[in-house]
C-alpha positions as CSV (number, residue, x, y, z in Angstrom):
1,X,139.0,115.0,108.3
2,X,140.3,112.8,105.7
3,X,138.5,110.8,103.6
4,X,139.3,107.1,103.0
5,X,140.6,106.3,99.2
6,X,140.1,103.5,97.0
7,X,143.7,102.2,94.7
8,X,143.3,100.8,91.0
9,X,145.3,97.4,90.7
10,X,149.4,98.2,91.3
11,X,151.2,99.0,87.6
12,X,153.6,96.4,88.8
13,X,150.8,93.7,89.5
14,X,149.1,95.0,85.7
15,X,152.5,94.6,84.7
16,X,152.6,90.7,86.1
17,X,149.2,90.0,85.2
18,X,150.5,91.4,81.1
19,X,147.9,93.9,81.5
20,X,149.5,97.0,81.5
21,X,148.8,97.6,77.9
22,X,145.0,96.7,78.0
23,X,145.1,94.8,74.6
24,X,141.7,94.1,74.8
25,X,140.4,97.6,76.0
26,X,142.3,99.6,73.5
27,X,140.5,97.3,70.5
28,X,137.1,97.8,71.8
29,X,137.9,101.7,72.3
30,X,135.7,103.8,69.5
31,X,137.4,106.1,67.1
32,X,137.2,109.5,67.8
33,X,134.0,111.7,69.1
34,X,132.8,115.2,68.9
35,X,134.3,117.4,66.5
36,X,136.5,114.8,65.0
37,X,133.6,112.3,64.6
38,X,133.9,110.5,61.8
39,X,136.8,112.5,60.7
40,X,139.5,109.6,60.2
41,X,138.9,106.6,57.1
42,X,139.6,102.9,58.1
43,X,142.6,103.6,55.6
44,X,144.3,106.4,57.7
45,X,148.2,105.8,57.6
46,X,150.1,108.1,60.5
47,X,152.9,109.8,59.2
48,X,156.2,107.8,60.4
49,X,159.5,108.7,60.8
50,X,162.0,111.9,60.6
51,X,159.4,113.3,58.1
52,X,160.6,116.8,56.4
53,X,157.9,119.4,56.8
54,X,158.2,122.7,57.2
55,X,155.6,125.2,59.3
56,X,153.6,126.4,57.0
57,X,151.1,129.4,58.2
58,X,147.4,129.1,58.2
59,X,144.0,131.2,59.3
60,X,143.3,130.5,62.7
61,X,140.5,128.1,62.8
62,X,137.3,129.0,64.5
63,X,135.9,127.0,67.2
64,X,135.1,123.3,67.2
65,X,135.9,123.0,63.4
66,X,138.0,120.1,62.3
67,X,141.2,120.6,60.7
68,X,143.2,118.3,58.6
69,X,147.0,119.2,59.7
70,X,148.3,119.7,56.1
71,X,151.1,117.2,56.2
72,X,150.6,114.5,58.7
73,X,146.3,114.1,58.3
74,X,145.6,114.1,61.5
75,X,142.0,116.2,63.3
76,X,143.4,119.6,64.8
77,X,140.6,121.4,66.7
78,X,140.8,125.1,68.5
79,X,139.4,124.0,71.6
80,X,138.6,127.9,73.5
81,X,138.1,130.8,72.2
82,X,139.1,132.8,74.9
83,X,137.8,136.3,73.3
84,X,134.5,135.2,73.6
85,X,134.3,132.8,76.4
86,X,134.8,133.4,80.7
87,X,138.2,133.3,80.8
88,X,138.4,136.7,78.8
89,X,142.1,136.7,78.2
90,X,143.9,133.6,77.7
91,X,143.0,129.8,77.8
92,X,145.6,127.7,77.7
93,X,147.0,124.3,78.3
94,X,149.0,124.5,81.6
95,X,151.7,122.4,81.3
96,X,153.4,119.1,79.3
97,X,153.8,117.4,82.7
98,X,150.4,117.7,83.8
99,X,147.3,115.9,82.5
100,X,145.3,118.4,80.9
101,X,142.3,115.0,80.1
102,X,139.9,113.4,83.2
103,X,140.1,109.5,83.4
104,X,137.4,109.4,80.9
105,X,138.8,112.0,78.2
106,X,135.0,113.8,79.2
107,X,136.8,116.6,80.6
108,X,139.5,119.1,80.4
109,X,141.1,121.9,82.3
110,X,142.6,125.3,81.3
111,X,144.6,128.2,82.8
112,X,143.0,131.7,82.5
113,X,146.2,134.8,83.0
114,X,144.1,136.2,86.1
115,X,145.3,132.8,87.5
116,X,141.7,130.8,87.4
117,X,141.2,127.4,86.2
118,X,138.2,126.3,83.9
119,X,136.7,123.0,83.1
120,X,135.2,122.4,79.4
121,X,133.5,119.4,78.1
122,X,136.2,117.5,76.0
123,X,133.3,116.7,73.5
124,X,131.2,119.6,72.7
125,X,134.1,121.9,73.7
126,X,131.5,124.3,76.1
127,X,132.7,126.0,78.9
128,X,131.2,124.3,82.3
129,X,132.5,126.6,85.2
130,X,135.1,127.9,86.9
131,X,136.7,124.8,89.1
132,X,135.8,126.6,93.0
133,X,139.1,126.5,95.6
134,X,142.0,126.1,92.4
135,X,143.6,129.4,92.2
136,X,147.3,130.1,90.8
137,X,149.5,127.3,90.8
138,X,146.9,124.7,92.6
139,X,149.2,122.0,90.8
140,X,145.6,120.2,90.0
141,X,145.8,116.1,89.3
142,X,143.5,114.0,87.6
143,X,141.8,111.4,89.5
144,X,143.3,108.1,87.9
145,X,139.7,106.6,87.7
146,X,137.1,108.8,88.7
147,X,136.1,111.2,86.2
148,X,134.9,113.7,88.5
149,X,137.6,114.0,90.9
150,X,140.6,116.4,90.6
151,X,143.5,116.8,93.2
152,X,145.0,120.1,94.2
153,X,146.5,122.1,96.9
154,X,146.4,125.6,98.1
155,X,148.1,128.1,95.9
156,X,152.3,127.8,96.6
157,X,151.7,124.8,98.4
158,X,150.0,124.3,102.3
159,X,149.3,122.1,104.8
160,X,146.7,120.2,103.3
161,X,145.5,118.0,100.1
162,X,142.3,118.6,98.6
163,X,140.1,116.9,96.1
164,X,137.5,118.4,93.9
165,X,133.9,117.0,92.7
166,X,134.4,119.3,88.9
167,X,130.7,118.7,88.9
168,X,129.6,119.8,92.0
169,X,132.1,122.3,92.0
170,X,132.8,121.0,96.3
171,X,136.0,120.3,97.5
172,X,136.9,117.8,100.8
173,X,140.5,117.2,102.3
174,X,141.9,114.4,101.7
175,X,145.4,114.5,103.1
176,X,145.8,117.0,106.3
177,X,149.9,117.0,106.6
178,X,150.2,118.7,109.6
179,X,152.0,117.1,112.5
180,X,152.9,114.1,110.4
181,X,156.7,116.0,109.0
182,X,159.8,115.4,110.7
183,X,159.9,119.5,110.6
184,X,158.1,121.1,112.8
185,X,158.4,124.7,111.1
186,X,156.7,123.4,108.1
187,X,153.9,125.5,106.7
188,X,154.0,124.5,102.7
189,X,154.1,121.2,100.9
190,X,153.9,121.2,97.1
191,X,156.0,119.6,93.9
192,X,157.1,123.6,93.0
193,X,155.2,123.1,89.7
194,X,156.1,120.6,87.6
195,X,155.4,117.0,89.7
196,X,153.0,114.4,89.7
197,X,151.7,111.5,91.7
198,X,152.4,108.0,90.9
199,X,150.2,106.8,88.7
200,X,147.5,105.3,90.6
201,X,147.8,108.3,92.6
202,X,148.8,106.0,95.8
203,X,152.0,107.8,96.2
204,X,153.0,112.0,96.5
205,X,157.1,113.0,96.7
206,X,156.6,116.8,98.0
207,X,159.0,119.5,99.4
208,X,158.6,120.6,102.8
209,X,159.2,124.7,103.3
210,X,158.7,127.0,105.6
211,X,156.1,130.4,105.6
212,X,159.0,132.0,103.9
213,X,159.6,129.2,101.4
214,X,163.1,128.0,103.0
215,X,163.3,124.5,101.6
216,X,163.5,121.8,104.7
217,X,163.7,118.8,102.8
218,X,161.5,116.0,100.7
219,X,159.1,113.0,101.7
220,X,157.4,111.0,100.1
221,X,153.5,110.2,101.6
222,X,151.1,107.2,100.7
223,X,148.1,108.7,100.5
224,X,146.5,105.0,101.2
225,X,147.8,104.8,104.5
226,X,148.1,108.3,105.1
227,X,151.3,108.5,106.5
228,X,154.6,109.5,105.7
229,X,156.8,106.6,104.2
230,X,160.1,108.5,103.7
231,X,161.8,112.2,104.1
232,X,165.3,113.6,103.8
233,X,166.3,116.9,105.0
234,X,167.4,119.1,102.0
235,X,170.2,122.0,101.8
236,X,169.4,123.1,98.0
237,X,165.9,124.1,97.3
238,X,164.7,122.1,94.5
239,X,163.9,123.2,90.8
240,X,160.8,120.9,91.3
241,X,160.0,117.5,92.5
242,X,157.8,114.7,91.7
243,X,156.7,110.9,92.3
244,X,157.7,108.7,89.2
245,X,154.8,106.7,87.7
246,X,155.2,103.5,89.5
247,X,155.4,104.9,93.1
248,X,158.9,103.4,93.3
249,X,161.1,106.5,93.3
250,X,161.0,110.1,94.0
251,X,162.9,112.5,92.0
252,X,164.6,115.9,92.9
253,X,165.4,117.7,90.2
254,X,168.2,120.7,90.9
255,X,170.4,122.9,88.6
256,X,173.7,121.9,88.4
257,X,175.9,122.6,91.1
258,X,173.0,121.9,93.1
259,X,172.9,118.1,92.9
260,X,171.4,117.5,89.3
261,X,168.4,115.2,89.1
262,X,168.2,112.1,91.5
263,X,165.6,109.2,91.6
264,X,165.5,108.5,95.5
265,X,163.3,104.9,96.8
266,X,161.0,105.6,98.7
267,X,162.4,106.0,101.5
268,X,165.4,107.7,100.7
269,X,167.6,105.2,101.6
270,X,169.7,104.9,98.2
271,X,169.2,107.1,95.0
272,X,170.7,106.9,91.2
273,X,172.1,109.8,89.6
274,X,170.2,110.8,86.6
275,X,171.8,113.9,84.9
276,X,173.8,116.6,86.5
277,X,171.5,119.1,85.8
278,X,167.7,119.7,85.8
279,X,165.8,120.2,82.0
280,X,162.5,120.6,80.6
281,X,161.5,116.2,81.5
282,X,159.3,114.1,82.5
283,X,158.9,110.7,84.1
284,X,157.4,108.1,81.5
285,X,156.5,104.2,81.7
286,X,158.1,102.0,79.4
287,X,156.4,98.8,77.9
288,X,158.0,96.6,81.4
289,X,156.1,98.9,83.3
290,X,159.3,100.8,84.5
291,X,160.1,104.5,85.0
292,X,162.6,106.2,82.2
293,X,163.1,109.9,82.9
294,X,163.4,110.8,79.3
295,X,164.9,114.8,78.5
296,X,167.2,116.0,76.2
297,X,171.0,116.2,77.0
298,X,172.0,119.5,75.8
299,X,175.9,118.4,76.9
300,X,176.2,115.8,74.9
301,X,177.5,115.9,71.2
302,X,174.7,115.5,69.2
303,X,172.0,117.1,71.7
304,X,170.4,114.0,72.2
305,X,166.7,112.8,73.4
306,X,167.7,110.8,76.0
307,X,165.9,108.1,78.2
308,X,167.4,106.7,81.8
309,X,166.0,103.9,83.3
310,X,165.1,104.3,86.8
311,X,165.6,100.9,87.9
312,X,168.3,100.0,86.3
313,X,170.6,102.6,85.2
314,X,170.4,102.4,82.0
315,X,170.8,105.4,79.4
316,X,169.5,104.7,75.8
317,X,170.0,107.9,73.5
318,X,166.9,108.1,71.2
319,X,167.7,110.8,68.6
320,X,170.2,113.4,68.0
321,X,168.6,117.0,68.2
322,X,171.7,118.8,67.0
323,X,171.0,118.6,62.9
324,X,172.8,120.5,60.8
325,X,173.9,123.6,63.0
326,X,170.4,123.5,64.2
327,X,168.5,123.4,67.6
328,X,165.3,123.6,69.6
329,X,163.3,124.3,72.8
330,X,161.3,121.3,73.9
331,X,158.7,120.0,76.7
332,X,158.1,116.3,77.0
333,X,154.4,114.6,78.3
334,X,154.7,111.2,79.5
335,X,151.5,110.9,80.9
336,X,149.8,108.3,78.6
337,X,150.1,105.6,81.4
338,X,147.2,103.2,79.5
339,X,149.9,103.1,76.7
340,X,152.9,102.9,78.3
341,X,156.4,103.1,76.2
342,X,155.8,106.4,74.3
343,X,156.4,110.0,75.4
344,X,154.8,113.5,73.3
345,X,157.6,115.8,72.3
346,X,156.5,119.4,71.3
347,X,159.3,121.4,69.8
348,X,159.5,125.2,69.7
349,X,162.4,127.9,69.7
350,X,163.8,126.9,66.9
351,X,167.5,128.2,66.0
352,X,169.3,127.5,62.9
353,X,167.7,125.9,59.7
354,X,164.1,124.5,60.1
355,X,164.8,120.4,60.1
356,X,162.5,117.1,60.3
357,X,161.5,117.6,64.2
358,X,160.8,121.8,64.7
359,X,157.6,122.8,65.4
360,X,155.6,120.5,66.0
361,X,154.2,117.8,68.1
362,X,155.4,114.1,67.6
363,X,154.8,110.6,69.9
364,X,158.2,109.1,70.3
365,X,158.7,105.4,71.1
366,X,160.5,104.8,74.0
367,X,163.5,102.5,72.1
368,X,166.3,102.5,70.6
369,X,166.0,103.6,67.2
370,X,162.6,104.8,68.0
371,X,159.6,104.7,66.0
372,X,158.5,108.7,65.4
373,X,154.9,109.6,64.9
374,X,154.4,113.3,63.4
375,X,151.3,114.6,65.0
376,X,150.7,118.0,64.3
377,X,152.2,121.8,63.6
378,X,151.6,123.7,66.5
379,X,151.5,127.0,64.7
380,X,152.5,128.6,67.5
381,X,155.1,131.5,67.1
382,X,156.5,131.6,70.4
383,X,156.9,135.1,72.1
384,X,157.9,134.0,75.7
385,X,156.6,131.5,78.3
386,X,152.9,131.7,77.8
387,X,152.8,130.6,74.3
388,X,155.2,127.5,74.4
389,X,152.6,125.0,73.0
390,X,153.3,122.9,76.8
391,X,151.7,119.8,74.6
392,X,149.8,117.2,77.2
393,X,148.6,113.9,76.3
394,X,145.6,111.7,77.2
395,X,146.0,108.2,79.6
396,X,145.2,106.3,76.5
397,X,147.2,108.7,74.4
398,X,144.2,109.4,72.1
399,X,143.8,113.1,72.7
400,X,146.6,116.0,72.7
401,X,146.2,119.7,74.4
402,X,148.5,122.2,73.3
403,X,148.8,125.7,73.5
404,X,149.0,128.2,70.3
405,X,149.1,131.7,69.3
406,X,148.4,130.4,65.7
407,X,150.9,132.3,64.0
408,X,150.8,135.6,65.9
409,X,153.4,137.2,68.0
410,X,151.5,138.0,71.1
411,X,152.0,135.5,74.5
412,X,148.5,136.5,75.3
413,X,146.6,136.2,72.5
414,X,146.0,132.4,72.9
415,X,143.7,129.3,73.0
416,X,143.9,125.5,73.4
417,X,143.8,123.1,70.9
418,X,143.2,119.7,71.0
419,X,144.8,117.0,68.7
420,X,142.1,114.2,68.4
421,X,143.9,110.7,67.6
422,X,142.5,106.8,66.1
423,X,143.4,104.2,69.3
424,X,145.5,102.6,66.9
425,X,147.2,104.8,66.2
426,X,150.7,103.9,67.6
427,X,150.2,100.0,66.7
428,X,149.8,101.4,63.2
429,X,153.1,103.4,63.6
430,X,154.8,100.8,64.9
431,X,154.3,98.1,62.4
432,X,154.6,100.8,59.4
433,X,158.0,101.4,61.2
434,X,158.9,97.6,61.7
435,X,157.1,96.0,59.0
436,X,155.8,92.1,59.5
437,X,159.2,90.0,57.3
């Protein structure tokens, strides 16, 4: 039986009420705890701008030891050791798209390569357990408020949404989806990966297949009213889908050829075109409390980061990624919904000459002519999928999880590393960027 859910306040009524960016919250948040306690002087400046800085290799650190990243400052911590701890193989961050933080930054989750997923403390870095019912790709979501409270679904998708205690290690149904699809053959519902709930977690977009993974179309569900508030029947089976922060749209995201990317209402009564194929993305709020899909258009002349505005249309080129005969591999977080208007970039497969933005992680203000804020090497050489660094940030956008092989070759011999950041950070980029006349 499902359980009854409780909603934080709308982002379009935090919006209204000028709260979204929780002014007064974000001053009385403390610097940094655990290993980077203490680690960061009331003079710290962030490194600003399209900085030149090239990789430069260094020892792996051992565990829970603060680093200073040689060029920008910042704390750098190897999160796992996975040699010596459960997961025995690999530990790594899942993905860019996903929040790898709880609502409380207490907590965070890894992948192991038998396909388990762990829970650490985000403070003294120890391994807790193994998370009970998440195996494969459980697509597990955060809990918006409650700490202890992870989302997931059966492995490929199923019938039903579940919720996890990480404490109790118990799960409970919270959505049951059967006999509520306009297709009666369905037998899996899941994002294919790479989506996310709104926000608040109110609303899901999922695709609807059958045993045999036929695609039967999309639908979007409130998971407040548990019912269906939208479904179109689909042709193409989708690269992935996903719910865009403010639980206004639902994008489908499909090669081209396909249909490209589109931002469907809710309903799927009218849609925008957003590019004509699907890329490495992800959905992002910016300061008005609107949805940007923000990826880099690999078409255009100058490679560019680009943002489109959900609501409105509107496509603002950030940067040019194309510099001097040069290019690179990138995955995009835009999870940092208590900071809205800033995305995390990690760069990797560099080709060409090393130039200001390879190999490494940045925050990138969502604006023309953006203010850039160099984070952190990654010091990951990048064999094949396993070791892309997959960079995640926090709600508050105060901690980073990425992935590393830390200068070896191997996409198994990896950990996660966690980037710990002052909260004021990006005000302190911003007005080092735009300085008071």
């Amino acid at each position: 039986m499902s359980r009854a859910l409780s909603f934080p306040m709308s982002l379009r009524r935090l919006a209204a009420a000028g709260l979204l960016l929780l002014p007064a919250l974000l001053a009385a948040q403390t610097p940094p705890s655990g290993p980077c306690a203490g680690f960061y002087p009331a003079t710290f400046q962030p490194v600003v701008g399209k900085v030149t800085a090239p990789f430069r290799p260094s020892p792996r650190p051992p565990k829970g030891v603060a680093q200073r990243d040689p060029y920008f400052g910042t704390c750098v911590v190897r999160a796992t050791e996975a040699a010596k701890e459960p997961p025995s193989d690999f530990a790594r961050n899942d993905y860019s798209r996903r929040q790898a933080f709880n609502a409380d930054n207490s907590r965070f989750i890894v992948y192991a390569y038998n396909g388990f997923w762990h829970l650490y403390d985000a403070n003294t870095l120890q391994h807790l357990r193994v998370l009970n019912g998440l195996a494969g790709d459980a697509e597990p979501q955060w809990h918006p408020t409650d700490p202890r409270k992870l989302f997931y679904l059966p492995n490929l998708g199923g019938m039903q949404l579940l919720q996890l205690d990480v404490e109790t290690n118990t799960s409970s149904t919270v959505a049951n989806f059967s006999g509520k699809l306009p297709w009666a053959n369905a037998a899996r519902v899941w994002t294919k990966s790479e989506g996310s709930p709104s926000a608040d977690a109110r609303y899901w977009c999922f695709q609807a297949e059958t045993q045999d993974f036929r695609i039967l179309g999309v639908f979007t569900y409130d998971l407040q009213t548990q019912s269906v508030v939208g479904s179109r029947a689909m042709s193409n089976r989708p690269d992935h889908v996903s719910m865009s922060p403010s639980g206004r749209h639902c994008v489908v995201s499909n090669l081209s050829g396909e249909g490209g990317t589109v931002a469907w209402n809710r309903s799927f009564t009218t849609s925008r075109q957003l590019h004509h194929t699907s890329e490495h993305s992800d959905i992002a709020l910016n300061t008005a409390g609107e949805d940007v899909f923000v990826f880099v258009d690999y078409q255009s002349n100058e490679g560019d980061l680009v943002m489109v505005n959900l609501d409105t249309g509107v496509r603002t080129a950030l940067f040019g990624t194309y510099i001097d005969r040069s290019g690179t591999a990138y995955h995009v977080s835009g999870k940092n919904f208590a900071r809205p208007g800033w995305v995390l970039l990690s760069t990797y497969g560099l080709s060409g000459p090393e130039r200001w933005l390879h190999e490494r992680i940045l925050a990138v203000e969502l604006a023309a002519n953006p203010t850039i804020v160099n984070i952190a090497h990654h010091q990951s050489r990048v064999a094949q999928y396993w070791s892309e660094p997959h960079a995640s940030v926090s709600r508050d956008f105060t901690r980073v999880l990425f992935t590393s092989n830390w200068g070896s070759t191997s996409d198994t011999d990896i950990d996660a590393y966690m980037v710990q950041l002052p909260p004021e950070l990006l005000q302190r980029a911003r007005s080092l960027s735009c300085p008071a006349p």
